[in-house]
N, C-alpha and C positions, 0 to 999 in steps of 0.2 A: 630827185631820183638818180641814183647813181647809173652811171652810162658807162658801158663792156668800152675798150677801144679793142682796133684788131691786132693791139701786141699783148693784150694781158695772155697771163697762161692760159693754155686749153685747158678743158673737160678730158680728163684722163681717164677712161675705162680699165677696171680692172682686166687683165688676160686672163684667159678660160681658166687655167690654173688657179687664179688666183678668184675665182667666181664666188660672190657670197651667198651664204642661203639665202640674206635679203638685200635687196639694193639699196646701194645710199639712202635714195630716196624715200622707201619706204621705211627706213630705221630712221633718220632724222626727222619723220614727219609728225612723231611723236613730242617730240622737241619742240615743234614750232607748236603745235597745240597748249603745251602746257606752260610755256612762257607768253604766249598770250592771254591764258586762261589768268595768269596771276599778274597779269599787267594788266587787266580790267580791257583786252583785248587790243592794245598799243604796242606796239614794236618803241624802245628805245636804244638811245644810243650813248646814253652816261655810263661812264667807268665805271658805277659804283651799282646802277644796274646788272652790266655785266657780271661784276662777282657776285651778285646776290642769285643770279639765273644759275651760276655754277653750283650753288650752296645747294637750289632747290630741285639738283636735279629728278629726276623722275626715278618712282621704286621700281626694281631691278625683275623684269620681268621672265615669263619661262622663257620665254628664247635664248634671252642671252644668259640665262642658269644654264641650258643645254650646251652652249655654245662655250661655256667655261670649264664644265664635268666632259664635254666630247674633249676635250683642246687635254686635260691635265693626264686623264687616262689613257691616253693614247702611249702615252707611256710607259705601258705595263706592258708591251710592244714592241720588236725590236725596230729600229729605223731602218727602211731600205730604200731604193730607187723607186718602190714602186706600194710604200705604205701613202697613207694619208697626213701625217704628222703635217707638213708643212700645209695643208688644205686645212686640218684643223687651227692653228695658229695662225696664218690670215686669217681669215672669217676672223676668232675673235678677237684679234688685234682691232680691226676695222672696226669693230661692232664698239669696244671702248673707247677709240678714238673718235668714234662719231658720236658717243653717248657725252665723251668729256668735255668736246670738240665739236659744239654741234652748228650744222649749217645757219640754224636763226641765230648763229653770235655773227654770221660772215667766217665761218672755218671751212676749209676744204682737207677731206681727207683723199690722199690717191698714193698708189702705190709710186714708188719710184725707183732709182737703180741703183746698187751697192755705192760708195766711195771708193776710191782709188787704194785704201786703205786693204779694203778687201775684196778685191779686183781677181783675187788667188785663193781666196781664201783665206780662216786666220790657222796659228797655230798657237801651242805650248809646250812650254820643256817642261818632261817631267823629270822629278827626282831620282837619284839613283838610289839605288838597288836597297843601300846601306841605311839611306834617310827613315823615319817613320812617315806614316799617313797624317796628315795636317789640313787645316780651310786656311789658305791661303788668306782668306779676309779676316780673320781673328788674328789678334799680337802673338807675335812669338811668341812663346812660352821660354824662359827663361830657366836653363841650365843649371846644376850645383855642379861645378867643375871638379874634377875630380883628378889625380895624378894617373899619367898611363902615358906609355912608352911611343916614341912618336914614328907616325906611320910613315911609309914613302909614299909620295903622291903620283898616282895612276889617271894619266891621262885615259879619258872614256870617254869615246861620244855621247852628247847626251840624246836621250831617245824622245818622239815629240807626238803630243796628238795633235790629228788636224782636223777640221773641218772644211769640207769643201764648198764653195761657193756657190752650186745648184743646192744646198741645205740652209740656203741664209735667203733673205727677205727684206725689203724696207719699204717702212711708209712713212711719206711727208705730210704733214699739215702746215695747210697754211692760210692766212689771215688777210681778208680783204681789207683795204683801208680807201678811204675815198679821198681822193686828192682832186685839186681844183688848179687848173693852169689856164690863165685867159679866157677865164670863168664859165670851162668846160669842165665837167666833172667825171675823172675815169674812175675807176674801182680796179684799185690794182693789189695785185696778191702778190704775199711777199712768205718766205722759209716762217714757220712759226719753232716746230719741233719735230724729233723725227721717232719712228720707235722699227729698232731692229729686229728682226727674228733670226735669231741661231739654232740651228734644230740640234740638240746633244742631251746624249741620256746622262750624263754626270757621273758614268761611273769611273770614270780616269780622277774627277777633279781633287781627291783627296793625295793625288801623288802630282798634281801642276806645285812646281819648284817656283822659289821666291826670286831666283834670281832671273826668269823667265822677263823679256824688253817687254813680252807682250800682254794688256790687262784686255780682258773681256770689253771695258767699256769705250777702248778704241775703235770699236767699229764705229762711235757715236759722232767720234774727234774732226772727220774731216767733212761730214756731211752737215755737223754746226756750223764749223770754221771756213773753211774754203770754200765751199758750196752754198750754204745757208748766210755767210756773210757775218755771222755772230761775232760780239766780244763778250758776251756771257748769255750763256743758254743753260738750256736741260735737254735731255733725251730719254728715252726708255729703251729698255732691250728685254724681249724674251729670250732667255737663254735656256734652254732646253726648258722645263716647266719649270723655272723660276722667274718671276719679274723682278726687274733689277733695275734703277731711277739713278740718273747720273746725273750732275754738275758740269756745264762747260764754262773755260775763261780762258779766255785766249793770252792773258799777261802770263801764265805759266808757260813757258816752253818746253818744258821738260815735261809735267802730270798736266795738262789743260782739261782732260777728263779725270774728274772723283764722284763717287758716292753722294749721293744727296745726302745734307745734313738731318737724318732722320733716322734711328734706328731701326726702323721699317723699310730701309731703300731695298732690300732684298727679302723677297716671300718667295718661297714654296706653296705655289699654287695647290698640288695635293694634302698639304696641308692644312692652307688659311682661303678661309670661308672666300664667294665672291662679294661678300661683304665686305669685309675686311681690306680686300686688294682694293673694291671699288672708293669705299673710303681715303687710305691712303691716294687714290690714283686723283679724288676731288680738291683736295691740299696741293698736290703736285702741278695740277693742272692750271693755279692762282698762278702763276709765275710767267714774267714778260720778259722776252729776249731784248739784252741791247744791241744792237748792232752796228758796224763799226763806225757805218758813216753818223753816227749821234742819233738815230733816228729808232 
């Protein structure tokens, strides 16, 4: 039996703000029942268990349908200090982190606190005046150059959206491992993966400039790397009602966050089913961090 010491990490309660319609408790307890159920009632501890518990997970019940249709329409809403957006987006962060991430693998989900990253908040330059409307994540679209007279160049400040730091969120997971030291056994928890909430209606995001230092999935960057200890991860980010699946690796210095290798790293939740996310979100969720110490 694996034994608590008094340095593992605490039990983190969400803050009021952040209150679920259900608790941990009650949304993982579904988990433990039906990985018992197909384990012929045995708890195991083989890797290859593991990913077959992830395969099977449990069909997608009305809660968390509510909790996905409350979370996407809210943004047909404008966002203020004083809407629910950010109350809707917890809850169902939490609810898929602990569906994907559930307590009988040894996962803990708890809220935790920005990066230094974005301590202020983030921003984006957007394009001037002159540019067309573009997605920033699609290739450039390639020009037929044409002859015309050349312009003088006009210094312009460029103008920038922001978002503020009371509109963003994070939560950690993380993975108990039980280690044995002079044949005491503690159960210690260690960063698994994080998923960020940015609250933003996306109606700026067709004029964010390519030349812009800043990508959306750096809010991910330092809570992998500096915080979480990673030299290759993943993360997630709700970005206004889109989910968006990132890559971390810390040998890049310059891009250590990209895109998960997947054409589906970015959905439009008002679009695509909670099928569909939940799908892609079970793929996603097969993946182990290295971390730097080898471990």
């Amino acid at each position: 039996m694996a034994v608590h010491s008094p340095t593992d990490t605490p039990e983190m309660n969400l803050p009021a703000e952040f209150d679920l319609q259900c608790s941990p408790t009650d949304m993982n307890g579904p988990f433990e029942a039906v990985t018992a159920q197909q384990k012929g009632g045995q708890a195991s501890g083989n890797a290859m268990d593991i990913v077959d518990e992830q395969q099977n997970t449990p069909p997608i019940d009305d809660r968390l349908q509510a909790l996905y249709n409350t979370y996407h329409t809210s943004y047909a809403f404008p966002i203020s200090p004083h809407s629910a957006h950010k109350q809707h987006a917890s809850d169902l962060a939490a609810a898929l982190l602990q569906r994907h991430y559930p307590a009988s693998q040894q996962y803990r989900v708890e809220q935790c606190a920005l990066g230094p990253i974005t301590k202020y908040g983030v921003n984006f330059m957007l394009k001037s005046d002159e540019e067309p409307d573009s997605d920033i994540d699609l290739p450039k679209s390639s020009k037929r150059k044409t002859a015309h007279k050349k312009k003088r160049a006009v210094h312009v400040d460029p103008t920038w959206h922001m978002i503020n730091p009371e509109n963003m969120a994070a939560f950690v997971v993380r993975k108990g491992t039980v280690e044995v030291v002079e044949g005491v056994q503690t159960l210690k928890w260690r960063t698994h993966t994080h998923l960020v909430v940015v609250l933003d209606d996306l109606t700026t995001s067709l004029r964010w400039s390519r030349d812009s230092l800043n990508h959306r999935g750096d809010v991910l960057s330092d809570l992998s790397g500096v915080i979480g200890g990673m030299q290759k991860g993943h993360g997630m980010l709700f970005f206004g009602p889109r989910l968006e699946l990132y890559s971390y690796d810390a040998n890049d210095a310059y891009h250590p966050i990209k895109p998960w290798t997947n054409p589906r790293w970015r959905m439009d939740m008002r679009t695509s089913s909670l099928a569909e996310v939940d799908d892609v979100l079970r793929n996603f969720a097969r993946q182990e961090p290295v971390y730097r110490d080898g471990h």
